[in-house]
N, C-alpha and C positions, 0 to 999 in steps of 0.2 A: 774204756779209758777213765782213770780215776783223776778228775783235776781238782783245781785247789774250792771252786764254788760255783754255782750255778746262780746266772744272774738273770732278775725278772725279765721274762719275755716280751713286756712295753716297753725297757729300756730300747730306743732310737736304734738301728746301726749303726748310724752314719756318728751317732755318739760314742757308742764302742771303738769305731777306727781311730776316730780322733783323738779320744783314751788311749790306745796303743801306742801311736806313733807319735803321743806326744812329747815322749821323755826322748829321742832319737836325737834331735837336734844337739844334745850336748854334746852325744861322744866324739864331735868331731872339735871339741875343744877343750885340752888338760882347765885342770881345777884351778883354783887363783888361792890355795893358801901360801902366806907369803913363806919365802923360802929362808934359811938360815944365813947367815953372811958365806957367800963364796960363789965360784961358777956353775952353771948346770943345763947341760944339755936335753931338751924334751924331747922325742921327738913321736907324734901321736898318728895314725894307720885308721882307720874305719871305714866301714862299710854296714849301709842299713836295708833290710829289705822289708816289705810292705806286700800283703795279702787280701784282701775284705772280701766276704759275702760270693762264695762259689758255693755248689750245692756240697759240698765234704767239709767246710772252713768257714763260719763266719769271719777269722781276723787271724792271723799271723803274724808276728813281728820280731822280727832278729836285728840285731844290733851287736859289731862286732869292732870293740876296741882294743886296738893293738899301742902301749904303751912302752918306750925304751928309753930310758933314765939315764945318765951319766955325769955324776953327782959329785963336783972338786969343791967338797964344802971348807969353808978357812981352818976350821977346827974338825980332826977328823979323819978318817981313810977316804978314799975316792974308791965311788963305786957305779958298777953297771949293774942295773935290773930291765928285764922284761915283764909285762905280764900282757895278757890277752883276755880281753873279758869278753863272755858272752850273753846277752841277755836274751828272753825270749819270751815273747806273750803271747796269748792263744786261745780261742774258742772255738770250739768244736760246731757243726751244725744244729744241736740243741744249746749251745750258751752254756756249756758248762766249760770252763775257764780255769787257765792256771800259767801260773807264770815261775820261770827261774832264773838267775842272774850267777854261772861260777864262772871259774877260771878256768881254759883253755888245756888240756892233761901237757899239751908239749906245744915248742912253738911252731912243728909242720902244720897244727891244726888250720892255722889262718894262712894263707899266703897272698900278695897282693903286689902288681907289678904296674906303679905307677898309679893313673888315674884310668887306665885301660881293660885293668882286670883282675879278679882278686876270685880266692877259693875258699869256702869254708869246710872241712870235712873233719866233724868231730863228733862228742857221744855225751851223753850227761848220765850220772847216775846217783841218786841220791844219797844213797849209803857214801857213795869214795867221791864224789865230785866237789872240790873248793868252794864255798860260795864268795863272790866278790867281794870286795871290800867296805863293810856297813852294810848289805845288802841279804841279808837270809835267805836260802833256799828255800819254798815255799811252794804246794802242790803239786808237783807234777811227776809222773813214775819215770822210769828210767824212757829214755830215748836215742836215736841217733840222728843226726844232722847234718844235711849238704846245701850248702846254698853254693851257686857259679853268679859273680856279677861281669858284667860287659860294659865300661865306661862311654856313653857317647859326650859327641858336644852340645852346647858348647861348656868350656872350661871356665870357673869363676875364683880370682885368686885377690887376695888383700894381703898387703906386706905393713907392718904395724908396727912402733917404733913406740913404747909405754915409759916415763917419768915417773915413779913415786916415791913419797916423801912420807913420813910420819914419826915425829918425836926421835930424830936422829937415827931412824932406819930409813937408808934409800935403797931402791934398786932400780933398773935400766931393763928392761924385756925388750929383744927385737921378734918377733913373730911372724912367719909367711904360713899362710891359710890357703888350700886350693881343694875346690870342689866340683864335683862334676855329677850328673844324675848319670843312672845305670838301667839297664836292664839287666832283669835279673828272673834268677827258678830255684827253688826249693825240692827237695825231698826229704823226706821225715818218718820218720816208723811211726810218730804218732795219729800219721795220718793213711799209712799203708805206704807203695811204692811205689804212684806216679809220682811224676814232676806235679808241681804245683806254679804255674808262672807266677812272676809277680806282679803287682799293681804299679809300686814302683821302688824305686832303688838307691840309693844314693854311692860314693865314693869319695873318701874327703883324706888330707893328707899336712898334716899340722907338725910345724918345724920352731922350736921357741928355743930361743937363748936366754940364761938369765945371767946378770952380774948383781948383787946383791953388797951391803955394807952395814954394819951395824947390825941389834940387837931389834925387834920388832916386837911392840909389849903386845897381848892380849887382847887388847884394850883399841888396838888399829884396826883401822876398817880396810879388808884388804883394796876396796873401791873397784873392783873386778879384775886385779892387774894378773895377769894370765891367762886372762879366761877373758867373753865377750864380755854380758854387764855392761859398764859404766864407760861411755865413750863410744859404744855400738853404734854403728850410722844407718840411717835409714830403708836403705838399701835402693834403689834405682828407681826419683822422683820425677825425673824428667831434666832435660837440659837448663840449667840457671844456679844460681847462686842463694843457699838458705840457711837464716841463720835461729836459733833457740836458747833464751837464756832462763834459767828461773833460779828464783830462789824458796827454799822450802825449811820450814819447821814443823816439825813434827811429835805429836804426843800418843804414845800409846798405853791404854789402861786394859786391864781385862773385858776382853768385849765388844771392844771398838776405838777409834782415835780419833782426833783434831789434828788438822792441819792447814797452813798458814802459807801461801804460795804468791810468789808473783810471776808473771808470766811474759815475757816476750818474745813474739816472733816475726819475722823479715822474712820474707819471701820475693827473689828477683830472677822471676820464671824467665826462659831467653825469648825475645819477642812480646811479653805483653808489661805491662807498666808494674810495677815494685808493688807491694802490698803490707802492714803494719797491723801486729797486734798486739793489744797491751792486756792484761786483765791480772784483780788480785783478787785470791779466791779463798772462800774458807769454808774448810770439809767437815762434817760434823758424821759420825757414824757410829752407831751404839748396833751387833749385830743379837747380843743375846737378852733384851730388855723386852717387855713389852708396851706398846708396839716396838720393834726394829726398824732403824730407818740409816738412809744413806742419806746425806743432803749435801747441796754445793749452791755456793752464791758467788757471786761477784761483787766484792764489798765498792764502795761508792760514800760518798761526802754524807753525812758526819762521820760514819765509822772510821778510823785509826787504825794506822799497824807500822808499825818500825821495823828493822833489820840490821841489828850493830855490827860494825866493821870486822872483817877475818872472820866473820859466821859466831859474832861473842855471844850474841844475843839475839831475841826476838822480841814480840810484842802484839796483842790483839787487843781491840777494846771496840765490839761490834755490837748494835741491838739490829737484828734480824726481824721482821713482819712481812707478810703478805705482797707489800709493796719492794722489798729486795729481788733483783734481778737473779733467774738461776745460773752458773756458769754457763758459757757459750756451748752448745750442741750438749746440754742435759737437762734433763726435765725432771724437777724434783715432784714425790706426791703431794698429799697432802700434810702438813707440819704444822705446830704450835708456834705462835711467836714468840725468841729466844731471845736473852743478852750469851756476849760471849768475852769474858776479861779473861786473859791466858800472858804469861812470862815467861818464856824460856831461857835460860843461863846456860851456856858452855861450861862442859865439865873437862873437855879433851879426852883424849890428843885430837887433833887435829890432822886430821889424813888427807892427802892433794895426789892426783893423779891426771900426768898431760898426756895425749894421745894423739900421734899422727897416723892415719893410716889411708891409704892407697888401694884401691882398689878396680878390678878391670876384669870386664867379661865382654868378647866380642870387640864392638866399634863405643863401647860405654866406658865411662871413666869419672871416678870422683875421689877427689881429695876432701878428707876428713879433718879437722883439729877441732878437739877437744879439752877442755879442762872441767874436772871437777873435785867437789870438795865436800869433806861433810866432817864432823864435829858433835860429838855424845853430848848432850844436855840434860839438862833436869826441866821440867814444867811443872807450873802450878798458876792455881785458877780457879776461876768457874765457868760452864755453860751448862745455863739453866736446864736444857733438856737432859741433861746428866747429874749435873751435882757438883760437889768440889772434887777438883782433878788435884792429883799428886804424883808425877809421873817420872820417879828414875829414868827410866827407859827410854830415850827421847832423843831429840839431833836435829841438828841446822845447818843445811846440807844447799851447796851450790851446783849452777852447771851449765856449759857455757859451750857448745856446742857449731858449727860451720862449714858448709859444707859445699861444693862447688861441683857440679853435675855435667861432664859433657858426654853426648852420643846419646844413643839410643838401647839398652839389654835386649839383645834377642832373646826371647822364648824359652825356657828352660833355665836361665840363670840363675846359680846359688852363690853369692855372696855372704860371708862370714865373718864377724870382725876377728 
């Protein structure tokens, strides 16, 4: 079997699995480019399957997105599309590896009833097979493909209710998310004709409305609306009430960035006494200098820092030594003592995005509201360990998060904003 590369034989396994199956999580959530003025129905189908470390397989991984469009934009025809994508990654018992990403030849390919069972039985071949969208075809010879999934419980579903706003583009997303783990089996020509069980499986089933208005520049940050991103909840903390706010400025240069954060957090577990955190932090990271380093402190009396109203502005003016406290739970190495004077200005627009979502798996339940915000800026500056900073590329970004937890998740629950 000719695949796409052969990877050194000290790389980890258990680093390889977690390579594969890390990109899986999305499919079970459409994209968040914002859409044009008018209505549109999403409505998204998946199903993932998971292999590691059998004597035939170091890793397998399929991932099967069923996408169905229904598109009544203000300007324009209204249209329906399908498409079914499949991905697939792979190593062989020596580590030789290849992966492909097309489109499904027809849509009996994928079939899926519910949260309870779904069938894949399709063929890839590199000469005639589509490859997905943005995604190139890439090593692998022709094959054919069965996966069977079996949905168990329990079932984890989030109904999600998105607000956003930016330079007189709104739009309104309602979203219901339900997922469920699977068992699941493979057969594959790439690996001869037994079954292959899986390790494990997923089944997820994503329903989004959009109402849109207005023209949306370039220049807006979509803030995750469609997608998880920005306003994502924590997922199952335990019974109480918790809350997250920060503020952040941020500078990126070639190499590495500064950023400028405040932090709060409330925590009111059910049964034991309320808890408070405050810290204001500033990140210094240069990755391709020599030395490279990552730092965090926790600025404190004398050092200065502002936050101008509506995210206009920001502000640093820190001298950093030995004796500066590292952020809470990091341990910075060793460092040079640094000043650090930095101005960030809003450039706009201005993007806001509020989020209610609901969520319930079992005898667990949390309600979610979120707001957040963020705003393109310019920076400029110095920190010493850098030089003078000049940074187009920058933003003053808020986020205000709350969250209220009752019951207990049973075992197995997938949760998805």
């Amino acid at each position: 079997m000719q695949l796409l590369k052969r990877l050194p034989v000290a790389v980890p396994i258990v680093l390889i699995a977690q390579l594969a199956f890390a990109g899986t999580s999305s499919a079970f959530i459409p994209g968040n480019t914002l859409l044009p003025a008018g209505n549109y129905h999403i409505t998204t189908r998946s199903a993932d399957y998971f292999v590691c470390c059998t004597a035939t397989v170091s890793n397998l991984s399929v991932t099967v997105t069923d996408t169905t469009t229904v598109a009544k934009p203000a300007v324009g025809p209204s249209t329906t599309t399908r498409e079914t994508d499949v991905e697939v990654d792979t190593c062989d018992s020596n580590f030789v590896c290849g992966s492909a990403c097309f489109i499904a030849a027809g849509p009996s390919d994928f079939t899926i009833s519910g949260l309870s069972s779904a069938l894949l039985n399709t063929a890839f071949d590199p000469a005639t097979s589509q490859p997905c969208p943005d995604r190139p075809i890439s090593g692998l010879p022709a094959f054919t493909l069965n996966v069977s999934w079996s949905g168990i419980s329990p079932v984890g579903t989030t109904t999600k209710t998105s607000i956003y706003s930016c330079a007189g583009y709104n739009a309104e997303v309602h979203t219901l998310n339900s997922n469920a783990n699977a068992t699941d089996s493979a057969v594959t020509s790439l690996f001869g004709s037994s079954s292959i069980p899986g390790e494990s499986g997923n089944l997820g089933s994503n329903d989004q409305r959009w109402h849109a208005q207005g023209v949306a520049l370039d220049t807006c940050s979509p803030q995750g609306l469609g997608g998880g991103g920005k306003g994502a909840g924590p997922g199952p903390t335990g019974s109480g009430g918790f809350e997250i706010a920060e503020q952040i400025a941020a500078a990126n240069f070639p190499g590495g960035f500064v950023s400028l954060a405040t932090v709060t957090k409330l925590n009111r577990p059910t049964g034991t006494p309320p808890t408070t955190f405050k810290e204001t932090e500033l990140t210094v990271a240069s990755f391709f200098g020599f030395p490279s380093f990552f730092l965090c402190f926790a600025l404190q009396s004398p050092n200065t820092f502002t936050f101008g109203s509506g995210l206009s502005s920001a502000s640093v003016h820190a001298v950093i030594d030995q004796t500066t406290p590292a952020c809470a739970g990091f341990s910075n190495g060793p460092f040079t003592s640094f000043t650090a004077d930095l101005t960030w200005t809003a450039t706009g627009p201005l993007a806001s995005i509020q989020n209610t979502a609901i969520s319930d798996c079992g005898s667990f339940h949390q309600v979610l509201l979120s707001t957040d915000s963020t705003n393109p800026a310019s920076a400029s500056g110095n920190v010493s360990l850098i030089g003078d900073i000049s940074s187009p590329q920058s933003s003053i970004n808020s986020s205000d998060r709350r969250f209220q937890d009752t019951g207990t998740a049973p075992q197995g629950c997938i949760l998805r904003p």
